[in-house]
Backbone bond lengths (Angstrom), bond angles and torsions (degrees), N, CA, C in turn:
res aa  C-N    CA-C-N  psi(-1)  N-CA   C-N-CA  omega(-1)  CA-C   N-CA-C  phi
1 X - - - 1.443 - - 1.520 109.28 -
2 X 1.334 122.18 153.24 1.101 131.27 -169.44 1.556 127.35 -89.04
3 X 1.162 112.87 107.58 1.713 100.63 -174.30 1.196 137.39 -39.66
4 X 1.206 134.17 130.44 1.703 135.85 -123.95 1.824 78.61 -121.91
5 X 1.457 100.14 140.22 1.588 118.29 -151.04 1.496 85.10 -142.88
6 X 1.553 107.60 -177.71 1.233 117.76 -173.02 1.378 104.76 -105.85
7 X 1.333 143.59 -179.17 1.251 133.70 177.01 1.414 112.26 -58.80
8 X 1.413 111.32 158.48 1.836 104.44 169.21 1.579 112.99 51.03
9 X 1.167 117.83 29.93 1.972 102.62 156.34 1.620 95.21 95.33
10 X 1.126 137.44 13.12 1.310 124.70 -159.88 1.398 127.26 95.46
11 X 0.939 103.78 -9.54 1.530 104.96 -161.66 1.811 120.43 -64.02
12 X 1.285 122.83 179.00 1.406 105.90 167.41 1.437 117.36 -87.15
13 X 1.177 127.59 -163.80 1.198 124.97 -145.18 2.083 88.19 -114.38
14 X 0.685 145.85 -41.68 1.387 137.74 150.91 1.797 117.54 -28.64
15 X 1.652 91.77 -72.03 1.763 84.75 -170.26 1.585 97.00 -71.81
16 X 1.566 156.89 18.63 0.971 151.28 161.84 1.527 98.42 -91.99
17 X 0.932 138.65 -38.15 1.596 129.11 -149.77 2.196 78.65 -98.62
18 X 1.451 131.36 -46.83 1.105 98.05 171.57 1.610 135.09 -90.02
19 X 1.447 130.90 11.21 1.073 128.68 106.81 1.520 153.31 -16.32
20 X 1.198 97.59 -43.51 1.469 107.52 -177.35 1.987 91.06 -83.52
21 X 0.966 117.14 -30.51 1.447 121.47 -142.21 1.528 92.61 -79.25
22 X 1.584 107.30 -28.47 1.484 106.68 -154.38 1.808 106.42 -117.49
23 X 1.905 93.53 -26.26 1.731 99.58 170.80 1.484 111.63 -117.13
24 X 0.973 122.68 12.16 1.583 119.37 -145.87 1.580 101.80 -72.21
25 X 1.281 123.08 -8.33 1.400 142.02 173.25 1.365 117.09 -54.37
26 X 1.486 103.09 -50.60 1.414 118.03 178.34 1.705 119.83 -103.63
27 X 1.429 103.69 -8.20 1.809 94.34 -152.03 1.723 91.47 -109.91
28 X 1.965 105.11 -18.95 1.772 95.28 165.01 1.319 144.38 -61.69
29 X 1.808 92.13 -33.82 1.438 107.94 158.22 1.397 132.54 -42.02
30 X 1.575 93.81 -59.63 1.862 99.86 174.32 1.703 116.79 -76.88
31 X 1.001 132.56 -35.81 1.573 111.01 148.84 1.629 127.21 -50.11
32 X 1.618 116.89 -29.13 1.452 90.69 173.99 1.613 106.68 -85.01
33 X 1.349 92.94 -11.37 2.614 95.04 -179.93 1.350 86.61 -65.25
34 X 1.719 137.16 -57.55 1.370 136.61 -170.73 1.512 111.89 -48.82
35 X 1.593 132.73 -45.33 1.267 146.59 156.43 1.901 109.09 -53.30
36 X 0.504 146.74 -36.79 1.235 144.02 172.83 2.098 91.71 105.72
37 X 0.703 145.42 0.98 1.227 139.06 150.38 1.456 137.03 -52.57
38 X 1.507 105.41 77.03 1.639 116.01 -160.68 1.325 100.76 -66.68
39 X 1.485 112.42 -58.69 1.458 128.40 -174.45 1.948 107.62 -46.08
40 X 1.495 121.31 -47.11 1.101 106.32 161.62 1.609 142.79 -50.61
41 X 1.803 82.22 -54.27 1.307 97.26 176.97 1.819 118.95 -45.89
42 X 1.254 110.31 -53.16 1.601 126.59 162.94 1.458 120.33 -24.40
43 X 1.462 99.13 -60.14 1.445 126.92 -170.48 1.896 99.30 -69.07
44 X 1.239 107.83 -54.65 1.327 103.29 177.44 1.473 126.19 -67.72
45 X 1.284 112.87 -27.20 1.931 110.78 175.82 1.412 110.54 -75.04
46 X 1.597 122.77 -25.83 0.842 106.24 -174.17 1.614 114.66 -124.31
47 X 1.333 116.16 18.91 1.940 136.81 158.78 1.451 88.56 -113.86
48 X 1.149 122.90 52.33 1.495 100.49 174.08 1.828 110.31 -61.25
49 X 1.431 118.35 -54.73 1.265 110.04 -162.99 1.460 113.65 -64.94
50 X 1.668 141.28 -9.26 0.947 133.58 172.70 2.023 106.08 -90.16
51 X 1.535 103.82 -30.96 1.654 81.46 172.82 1.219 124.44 -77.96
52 X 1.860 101.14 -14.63 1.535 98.14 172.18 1.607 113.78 -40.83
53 X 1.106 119.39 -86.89 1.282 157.51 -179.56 1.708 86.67 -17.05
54 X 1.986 110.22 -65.22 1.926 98.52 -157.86 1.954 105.53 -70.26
55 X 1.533 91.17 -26.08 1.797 95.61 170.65 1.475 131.72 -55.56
56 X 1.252 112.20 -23.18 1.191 149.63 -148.81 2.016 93.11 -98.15
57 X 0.961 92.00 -47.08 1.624 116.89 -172.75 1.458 101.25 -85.39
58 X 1.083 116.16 -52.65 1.674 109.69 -168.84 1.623 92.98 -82.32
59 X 1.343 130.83 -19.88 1.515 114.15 -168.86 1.805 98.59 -92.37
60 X 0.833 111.15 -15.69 1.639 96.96 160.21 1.265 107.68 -102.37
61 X 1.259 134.87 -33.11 1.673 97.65 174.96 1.883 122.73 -94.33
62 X 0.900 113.43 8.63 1.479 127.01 164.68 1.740 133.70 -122.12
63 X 1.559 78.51 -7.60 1.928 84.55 175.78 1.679 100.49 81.21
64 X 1.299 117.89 -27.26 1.461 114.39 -161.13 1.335 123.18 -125.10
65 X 1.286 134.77 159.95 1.855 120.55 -174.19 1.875 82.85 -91.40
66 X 1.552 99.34 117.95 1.722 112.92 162.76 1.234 117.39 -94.42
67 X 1.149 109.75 -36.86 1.933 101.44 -168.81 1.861 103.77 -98.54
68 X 1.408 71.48 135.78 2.185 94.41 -172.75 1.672 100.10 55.23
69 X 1.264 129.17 26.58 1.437 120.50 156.78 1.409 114.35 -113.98
């Protein structure tokens, strides 16, 4: 299993939340491929506008992508 990181590569919780805001389309995917979460990853490139939105939600109230990561 894959070592469990903070959202976005480490990053802090600012430049992650505007990241997400502006790539989060492309850059959720590869944190859940980095997590070993194919089935997310899947789910997210191609629902992008609904994981936007729950990512969006879990990265401010947990700091971290929770659901399917």
């Amino acid at each position: 299993m894959a070592k469990r990181q903070k959202a976005y590569f480490g990053l802090n919780f600012i430049v992650t939340l505007i990241l997400h805001i502006f790539l989060g389309w492309i850059l959720a995917p590869i944190v859940r491929i980095q997590r070993e979460q194919w089935l997310g990853a899947i789910l997210s490139f191609f629902g992008f506008f609904i994981f936007f939105w729950i990512d969006l939600v879990t990265i401010i109230m947990h700091k971290d992508l929770t659901v399917m990561a």
